[in-house]
N, C-alpha and C positions, 0 to 999 in steps of 0.2 A: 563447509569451510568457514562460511561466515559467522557460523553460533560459535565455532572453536573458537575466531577473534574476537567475537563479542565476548566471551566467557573470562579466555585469557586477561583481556585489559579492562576491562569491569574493577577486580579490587586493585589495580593500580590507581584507574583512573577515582575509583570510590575512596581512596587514603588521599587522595592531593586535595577532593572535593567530595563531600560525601552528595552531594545532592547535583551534581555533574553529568552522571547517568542518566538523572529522571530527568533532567533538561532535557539533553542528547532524544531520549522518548519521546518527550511531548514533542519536541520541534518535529521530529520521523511523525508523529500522527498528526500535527497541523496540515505538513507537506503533503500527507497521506489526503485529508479531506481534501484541499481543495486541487489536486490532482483529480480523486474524484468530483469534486463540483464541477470541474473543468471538460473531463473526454470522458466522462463516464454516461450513456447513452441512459435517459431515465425510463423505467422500466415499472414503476408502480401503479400497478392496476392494469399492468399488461399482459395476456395471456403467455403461457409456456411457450406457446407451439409459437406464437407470432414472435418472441423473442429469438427464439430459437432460426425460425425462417428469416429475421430480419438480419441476427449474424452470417447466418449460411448464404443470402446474398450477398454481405459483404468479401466474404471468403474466396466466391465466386468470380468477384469484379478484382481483387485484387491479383487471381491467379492468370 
């Protein structure tokens, strides 16, 4: 439902402002990092299985 909106008003909103879109983007992927910088649990260099264990106690505690 959401790609149908995005799709539909894409060349409206690309005839008022051709470069309006790629804003709208960037800003969606700015939001996007530091959302991850933010609650995303860092994980490099960590094994599968301990990843995997440390959400499944999360899972756990919240049910």
């Amino acid at each position: 439902m959401a790609n149908a909106l995005i799709a539909g008003a894409f060349p409206t909103v690309a005839a008022w402002r051709p470069g309006a879109p790629f804003v709208g983007f960037a800003a969606m992927m700015v939001l996007q990092m530091v959302v991850v910088a933010l609650f995303y649990p860092e994980t490099m260099g960590a094994r599968l299985e301990s990843i995997a264990k440390a959400l499944h106690a999360d899972n756990d505690r919240l049910a």
